[in-house]
Backbone as CSV, one residue per row, in Angstrom:
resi,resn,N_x,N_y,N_z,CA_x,CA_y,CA_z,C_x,C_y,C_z
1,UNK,304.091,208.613,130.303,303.556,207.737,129.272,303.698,206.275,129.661
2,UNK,304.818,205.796,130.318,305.114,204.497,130.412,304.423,204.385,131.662
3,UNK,303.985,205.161,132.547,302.846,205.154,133.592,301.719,204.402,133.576
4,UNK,300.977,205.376,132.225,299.918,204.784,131.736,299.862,203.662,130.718
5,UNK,300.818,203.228,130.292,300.869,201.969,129.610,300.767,200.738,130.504
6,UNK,301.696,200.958,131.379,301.426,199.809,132.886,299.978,199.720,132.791
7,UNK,299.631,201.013,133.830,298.283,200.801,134.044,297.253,199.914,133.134
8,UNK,297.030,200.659,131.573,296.178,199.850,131.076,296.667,198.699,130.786
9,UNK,297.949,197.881,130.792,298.022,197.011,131.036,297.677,195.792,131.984
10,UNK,297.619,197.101,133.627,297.466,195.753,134.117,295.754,195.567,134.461
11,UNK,294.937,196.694,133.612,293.636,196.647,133.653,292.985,195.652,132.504
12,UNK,294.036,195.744,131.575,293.560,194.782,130.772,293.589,193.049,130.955
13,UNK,294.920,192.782,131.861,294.888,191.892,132.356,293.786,191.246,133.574
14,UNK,293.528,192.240,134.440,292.398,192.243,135.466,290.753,191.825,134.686
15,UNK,290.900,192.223,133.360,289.804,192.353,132.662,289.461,190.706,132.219
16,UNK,290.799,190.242,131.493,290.620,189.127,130.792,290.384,188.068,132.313
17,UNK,291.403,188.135,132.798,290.910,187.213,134.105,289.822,186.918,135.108
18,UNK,288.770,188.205,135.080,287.880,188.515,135.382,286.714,186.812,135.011
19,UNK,286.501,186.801,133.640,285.662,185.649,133.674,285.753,184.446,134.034
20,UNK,287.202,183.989,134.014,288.056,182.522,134.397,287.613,182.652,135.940
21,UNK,287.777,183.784,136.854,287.725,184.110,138.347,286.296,183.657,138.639
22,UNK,285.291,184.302,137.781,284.067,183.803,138.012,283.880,182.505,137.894
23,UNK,283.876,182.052,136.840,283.525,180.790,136.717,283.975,179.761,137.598
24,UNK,285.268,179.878,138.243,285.863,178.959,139.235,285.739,179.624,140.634
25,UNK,284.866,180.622,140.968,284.633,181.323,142.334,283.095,181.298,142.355
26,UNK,282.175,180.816,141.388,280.972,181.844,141.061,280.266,181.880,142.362
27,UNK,279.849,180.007,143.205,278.949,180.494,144.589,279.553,181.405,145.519
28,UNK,280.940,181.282,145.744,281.904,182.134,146.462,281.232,183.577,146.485
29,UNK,281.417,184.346,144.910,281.232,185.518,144.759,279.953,185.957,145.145
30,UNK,278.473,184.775,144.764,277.084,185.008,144.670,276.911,185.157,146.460
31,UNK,277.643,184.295,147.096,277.237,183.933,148.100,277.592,185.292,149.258
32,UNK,278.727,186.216,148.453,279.336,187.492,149.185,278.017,188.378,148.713
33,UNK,276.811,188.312,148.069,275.939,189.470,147.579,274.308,188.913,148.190
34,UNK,274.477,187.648,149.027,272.920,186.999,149.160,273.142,187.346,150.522
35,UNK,271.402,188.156,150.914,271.516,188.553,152.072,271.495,187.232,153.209
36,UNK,272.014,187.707,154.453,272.216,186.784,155.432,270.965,186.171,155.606
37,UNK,270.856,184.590,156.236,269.897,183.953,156.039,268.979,183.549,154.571
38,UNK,269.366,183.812,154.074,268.739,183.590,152.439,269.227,182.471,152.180
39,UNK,268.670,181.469,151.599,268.861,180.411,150.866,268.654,180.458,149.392
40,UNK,269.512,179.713,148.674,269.331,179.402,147.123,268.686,178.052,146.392
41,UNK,267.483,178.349,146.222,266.873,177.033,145.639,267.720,176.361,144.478
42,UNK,267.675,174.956,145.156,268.321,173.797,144.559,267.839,173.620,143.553
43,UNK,268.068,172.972,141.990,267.113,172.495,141.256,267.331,171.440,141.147
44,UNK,265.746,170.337,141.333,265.193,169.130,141.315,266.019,168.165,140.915
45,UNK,265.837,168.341,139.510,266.326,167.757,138.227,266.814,168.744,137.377
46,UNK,267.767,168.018,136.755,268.239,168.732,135.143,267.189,168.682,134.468
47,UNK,267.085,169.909,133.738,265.756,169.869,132.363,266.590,168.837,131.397
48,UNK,267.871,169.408,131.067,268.595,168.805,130.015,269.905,168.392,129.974
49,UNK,270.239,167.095,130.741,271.472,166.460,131.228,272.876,166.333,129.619
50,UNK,271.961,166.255,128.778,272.877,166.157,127.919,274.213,167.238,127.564
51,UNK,275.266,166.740,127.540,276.730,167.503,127.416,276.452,168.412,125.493
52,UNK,276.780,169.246,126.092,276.768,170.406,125.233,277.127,169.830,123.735
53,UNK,277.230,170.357,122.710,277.515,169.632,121.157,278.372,170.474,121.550
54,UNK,279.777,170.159,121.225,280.999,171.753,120.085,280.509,171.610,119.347
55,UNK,280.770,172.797,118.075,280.900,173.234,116.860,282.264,173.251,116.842
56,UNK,282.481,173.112,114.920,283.617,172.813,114.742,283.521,173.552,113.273
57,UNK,284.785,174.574,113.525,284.914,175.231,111.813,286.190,175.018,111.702
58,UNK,286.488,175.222,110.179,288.005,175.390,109.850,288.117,176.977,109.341
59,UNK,289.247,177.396,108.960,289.366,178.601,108.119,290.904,178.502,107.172
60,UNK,291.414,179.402,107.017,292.703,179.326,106.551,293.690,179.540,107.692
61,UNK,293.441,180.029,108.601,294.439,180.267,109.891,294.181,179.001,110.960
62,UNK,293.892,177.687,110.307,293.905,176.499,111.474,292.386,176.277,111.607
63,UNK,292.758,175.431,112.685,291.385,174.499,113.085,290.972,174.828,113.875
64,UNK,289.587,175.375,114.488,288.872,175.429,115.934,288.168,174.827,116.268
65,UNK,287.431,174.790,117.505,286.625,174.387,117.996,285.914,175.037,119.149
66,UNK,284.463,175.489,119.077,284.237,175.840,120.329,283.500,175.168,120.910
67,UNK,283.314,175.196,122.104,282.735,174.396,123.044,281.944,174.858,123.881
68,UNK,280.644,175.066,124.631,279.415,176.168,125.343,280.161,175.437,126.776
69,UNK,279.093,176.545,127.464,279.159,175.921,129.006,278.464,174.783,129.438
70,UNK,278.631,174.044,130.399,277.020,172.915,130.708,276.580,174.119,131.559
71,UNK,275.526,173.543,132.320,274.852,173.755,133.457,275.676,174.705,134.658
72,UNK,276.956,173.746,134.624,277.632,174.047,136.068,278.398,174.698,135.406
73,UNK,278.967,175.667,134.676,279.698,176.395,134.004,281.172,175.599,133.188
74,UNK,281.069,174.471,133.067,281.826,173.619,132.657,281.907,173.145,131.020
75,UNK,283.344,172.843,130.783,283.001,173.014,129.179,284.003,171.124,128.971
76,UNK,282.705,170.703,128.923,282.911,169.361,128.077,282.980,169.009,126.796
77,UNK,283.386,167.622,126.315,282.964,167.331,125.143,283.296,166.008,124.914
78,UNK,283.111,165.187,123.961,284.109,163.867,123.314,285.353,164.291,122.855
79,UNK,286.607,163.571,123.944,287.827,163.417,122.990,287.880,162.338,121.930
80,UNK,288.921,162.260,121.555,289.429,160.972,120.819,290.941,160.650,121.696
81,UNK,291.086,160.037,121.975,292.939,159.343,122.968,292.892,158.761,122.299
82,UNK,293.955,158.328,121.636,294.479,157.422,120.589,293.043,156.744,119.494
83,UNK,292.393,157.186,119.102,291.524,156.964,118.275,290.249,156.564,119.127
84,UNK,289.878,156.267,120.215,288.818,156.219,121.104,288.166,157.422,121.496
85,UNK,286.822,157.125,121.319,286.234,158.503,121.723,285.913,158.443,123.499
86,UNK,286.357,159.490,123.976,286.375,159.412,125.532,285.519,160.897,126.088
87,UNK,284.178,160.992,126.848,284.407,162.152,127.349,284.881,162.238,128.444
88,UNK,285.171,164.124,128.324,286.545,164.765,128.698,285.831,166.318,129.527
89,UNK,286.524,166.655,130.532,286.351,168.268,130.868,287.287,169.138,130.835
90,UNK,287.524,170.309,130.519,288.573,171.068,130.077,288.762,171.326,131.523
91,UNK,290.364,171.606,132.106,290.697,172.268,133.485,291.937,172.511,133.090
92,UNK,292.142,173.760,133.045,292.941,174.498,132.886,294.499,174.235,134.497
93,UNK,293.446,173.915,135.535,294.301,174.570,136.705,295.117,172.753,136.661
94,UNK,294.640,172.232,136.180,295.411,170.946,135.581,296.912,170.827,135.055
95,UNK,298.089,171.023,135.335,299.051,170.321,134.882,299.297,169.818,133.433
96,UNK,298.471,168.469,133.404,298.475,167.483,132.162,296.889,166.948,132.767
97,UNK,297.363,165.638,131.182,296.116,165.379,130.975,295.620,164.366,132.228
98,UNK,294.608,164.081,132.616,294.456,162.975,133.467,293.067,161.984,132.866
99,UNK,293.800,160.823,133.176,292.925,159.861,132.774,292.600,158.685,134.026
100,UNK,291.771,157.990,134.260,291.742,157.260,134.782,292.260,155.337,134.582
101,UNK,292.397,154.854,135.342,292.987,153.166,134.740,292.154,152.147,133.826
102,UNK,290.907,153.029,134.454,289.744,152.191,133.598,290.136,152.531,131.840
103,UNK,290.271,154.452,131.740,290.435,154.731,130.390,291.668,154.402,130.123
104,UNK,292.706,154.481,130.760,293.917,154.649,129.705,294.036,152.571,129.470
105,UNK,293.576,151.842,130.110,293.376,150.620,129.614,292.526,150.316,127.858
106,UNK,291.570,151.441,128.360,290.424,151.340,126.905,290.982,151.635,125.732
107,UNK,292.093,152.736,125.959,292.836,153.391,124.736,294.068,153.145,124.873
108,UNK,294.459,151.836,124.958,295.447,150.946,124.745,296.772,150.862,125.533
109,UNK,296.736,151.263,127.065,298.195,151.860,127.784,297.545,150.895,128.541
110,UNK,298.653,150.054,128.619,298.727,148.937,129.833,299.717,149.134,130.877
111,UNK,299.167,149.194,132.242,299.981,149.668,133.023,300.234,148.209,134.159
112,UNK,301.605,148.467,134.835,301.651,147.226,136.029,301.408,148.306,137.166
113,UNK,301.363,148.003,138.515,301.309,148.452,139.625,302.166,149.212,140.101
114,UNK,303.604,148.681,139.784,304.773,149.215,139.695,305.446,150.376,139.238
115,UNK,304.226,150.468,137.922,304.430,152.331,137.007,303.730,153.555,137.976
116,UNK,303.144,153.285,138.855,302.752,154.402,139.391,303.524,154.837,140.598
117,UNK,304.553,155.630,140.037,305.286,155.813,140.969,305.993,157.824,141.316
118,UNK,304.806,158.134,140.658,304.597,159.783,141.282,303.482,159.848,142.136
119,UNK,303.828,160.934,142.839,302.993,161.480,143.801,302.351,162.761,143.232
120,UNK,300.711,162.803,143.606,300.159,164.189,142.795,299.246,164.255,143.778
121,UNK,299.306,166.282,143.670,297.981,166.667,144.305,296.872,166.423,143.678
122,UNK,295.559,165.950,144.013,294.565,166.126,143.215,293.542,167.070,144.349
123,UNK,292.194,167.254,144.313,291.088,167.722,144.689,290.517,166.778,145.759
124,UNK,290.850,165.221,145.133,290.726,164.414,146.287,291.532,163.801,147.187
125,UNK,292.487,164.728,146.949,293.996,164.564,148.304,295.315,163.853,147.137
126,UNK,296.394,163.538,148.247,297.509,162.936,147.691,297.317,161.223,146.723
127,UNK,297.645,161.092,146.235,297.678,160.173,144.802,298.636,159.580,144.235
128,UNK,298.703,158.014,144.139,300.162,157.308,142.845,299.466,157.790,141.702
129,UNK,300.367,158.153,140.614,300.044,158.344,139.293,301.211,158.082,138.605
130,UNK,300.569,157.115,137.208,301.524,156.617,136.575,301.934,157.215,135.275
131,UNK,303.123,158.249,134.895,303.576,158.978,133.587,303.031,158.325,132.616
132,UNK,302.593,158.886,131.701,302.448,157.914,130.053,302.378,159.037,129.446
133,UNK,302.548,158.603,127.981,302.005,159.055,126.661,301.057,159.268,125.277
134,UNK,300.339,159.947,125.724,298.756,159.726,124.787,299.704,160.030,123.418
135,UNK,299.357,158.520,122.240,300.030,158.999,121.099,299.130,160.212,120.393
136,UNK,297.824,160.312,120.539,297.370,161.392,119.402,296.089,161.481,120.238
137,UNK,295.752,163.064,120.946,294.798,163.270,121.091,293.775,164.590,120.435
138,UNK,292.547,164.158,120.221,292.147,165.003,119.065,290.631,165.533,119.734
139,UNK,290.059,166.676,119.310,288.600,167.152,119.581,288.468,167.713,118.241
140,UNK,287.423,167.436,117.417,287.244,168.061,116.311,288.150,167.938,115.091
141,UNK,288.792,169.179,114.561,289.698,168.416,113.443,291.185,168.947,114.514
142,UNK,291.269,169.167,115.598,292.213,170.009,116.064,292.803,168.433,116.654
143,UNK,294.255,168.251,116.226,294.907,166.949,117.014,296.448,166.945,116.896
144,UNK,296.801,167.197,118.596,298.231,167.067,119.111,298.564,165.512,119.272
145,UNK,299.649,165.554,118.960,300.513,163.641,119.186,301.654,163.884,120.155
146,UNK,301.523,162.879,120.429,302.351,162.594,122.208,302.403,163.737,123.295
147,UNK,301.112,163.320,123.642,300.568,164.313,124.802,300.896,163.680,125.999
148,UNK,301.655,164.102,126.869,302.017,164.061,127.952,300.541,163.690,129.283
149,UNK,300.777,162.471,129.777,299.492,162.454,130.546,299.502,161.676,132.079
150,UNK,298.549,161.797,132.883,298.573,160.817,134.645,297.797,159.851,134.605
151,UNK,298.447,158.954,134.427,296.966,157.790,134.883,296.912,157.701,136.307
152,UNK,295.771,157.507,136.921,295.227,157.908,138.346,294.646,156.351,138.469
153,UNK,294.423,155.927,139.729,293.700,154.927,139.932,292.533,155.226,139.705
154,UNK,291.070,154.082,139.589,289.880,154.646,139.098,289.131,155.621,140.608
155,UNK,289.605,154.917,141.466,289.026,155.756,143.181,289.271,157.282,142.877
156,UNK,290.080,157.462,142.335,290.982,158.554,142.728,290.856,159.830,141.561
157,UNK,289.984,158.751,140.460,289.483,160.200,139.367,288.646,159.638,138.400
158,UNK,287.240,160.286,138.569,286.025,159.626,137.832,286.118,159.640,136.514
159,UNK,286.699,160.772,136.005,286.436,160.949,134.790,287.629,161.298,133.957
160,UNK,287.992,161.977,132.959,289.028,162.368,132.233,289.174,164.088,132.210
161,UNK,290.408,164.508,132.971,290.490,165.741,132.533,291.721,166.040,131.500
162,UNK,291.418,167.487,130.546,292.341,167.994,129.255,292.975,168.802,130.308
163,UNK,294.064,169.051,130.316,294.878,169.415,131.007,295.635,170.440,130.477
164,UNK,296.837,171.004,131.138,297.584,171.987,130.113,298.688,170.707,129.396
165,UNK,298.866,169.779,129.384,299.802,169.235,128.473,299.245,169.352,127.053
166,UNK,298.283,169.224,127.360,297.490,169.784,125.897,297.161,170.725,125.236
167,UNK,296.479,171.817,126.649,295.827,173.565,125.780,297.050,173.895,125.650
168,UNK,298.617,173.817,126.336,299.706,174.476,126.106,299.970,174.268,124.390
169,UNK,299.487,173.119,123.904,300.438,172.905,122.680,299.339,173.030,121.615
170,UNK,298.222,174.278,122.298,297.171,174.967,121.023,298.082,176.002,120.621
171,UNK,297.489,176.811,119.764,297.563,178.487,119.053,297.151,179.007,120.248
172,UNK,296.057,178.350,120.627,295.410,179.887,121.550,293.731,179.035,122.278
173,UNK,293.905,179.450,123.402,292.337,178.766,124.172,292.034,180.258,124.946
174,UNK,290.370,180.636,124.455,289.662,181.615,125.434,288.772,181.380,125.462
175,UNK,288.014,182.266,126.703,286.312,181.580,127.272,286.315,183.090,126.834
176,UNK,285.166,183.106,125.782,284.694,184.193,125.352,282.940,183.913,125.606
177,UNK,282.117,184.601,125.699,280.634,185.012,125.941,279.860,183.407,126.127
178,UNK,280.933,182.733,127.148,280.198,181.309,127.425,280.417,180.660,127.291
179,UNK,281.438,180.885,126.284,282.048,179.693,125.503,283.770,179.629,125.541
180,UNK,283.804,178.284,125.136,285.570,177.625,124.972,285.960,177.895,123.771
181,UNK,286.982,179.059,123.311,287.137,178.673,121.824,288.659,178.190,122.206
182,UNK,289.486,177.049,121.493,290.631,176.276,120.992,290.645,176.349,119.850
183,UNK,292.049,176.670,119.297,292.300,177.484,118.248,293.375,175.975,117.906
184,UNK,294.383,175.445,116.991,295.095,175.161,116.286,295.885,175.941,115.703
């Protein structure tokens, strides 16, 4: 009995991980099934560049929010950092939050030269990054206070990523049929 409890355990686990794998492997995987010599047409242009809307419900069990995929299987949206609306991309394989110097200037963290004094891996190699504290960051009606975050130089990170200093301190975050749901 405790045989088969493993097992479907660890099938169920194989199961849920299954879509996260795709989405962060997908040309990888496509590219193991396209016959040799085959190419994949590029597209031109975006039909529709615009970042996805969330929806936003409440219920009696907390606040959600879900969020669709873009294009590139990516789930954006507008934060709020300390009452500024900033967009943001969810990355899980993220640490904490990361912001750049341009933003965490906009939403009120003044930094000297001197505060950046960790070292971080990023995607675009080794990095100073300076500790801070987002007092209240919010998507929808869902909002954690003193979120743990990196300010990055602007070279060094275009945009703003949600990080786990944040999904850690949800109820609950899953990519269900496309979508981001964040729970409260």
């Amino acid at each position: 009995m405790l045989r088969q409890v493993i097992i479907f355990s660890v099938c169920a686990i194989v199961a849920a991980a299954l879509p996260g794998l795709y989405q962060t492997h997908r040309e990888t995987i496509l590219g193991a099934f396209r016959p040799e010599g085959a190419t994949v047409a590029q597209p031109v242009a975006a039909v529709n560049s615009a970042r996805p809307r969330p929806t936003f419900s409440d219920d009696l069990s907390g606040r959600k929010v879900r969020l669709d995929a873009d294009q590139r299987g990516h789930f954006t949206a507008d934060f709020r950092l300390n009452g500024r609306s900033v967009p943001a991309m969810i990355d899980t394989g993220a640490t904490a939050v990361a912001i750049n110097r341009s933003t965490a200037r906009r939403i009120g963290i003044s930094l000297q030269q001197s505060d950046f004094t960790q070292q971080v891996d990023t995607a675009n190699g080794r990095t100073g990054a300076a500790v801070v504290m987002i007092d209240r960051l919010e998507i929808g009606r869902i909002s954690v206070e003193k979120v743990p975050a990196l300010v990055l130089e602007d070279k060094a990170l275009g945009g703003t990523l949600i990080g786990m200093s944040f999904l850690s301190r949800l109820g609950k975050y899953q990519v269900e049929n496309g979508a981001l749901l964040l729970v409260q």
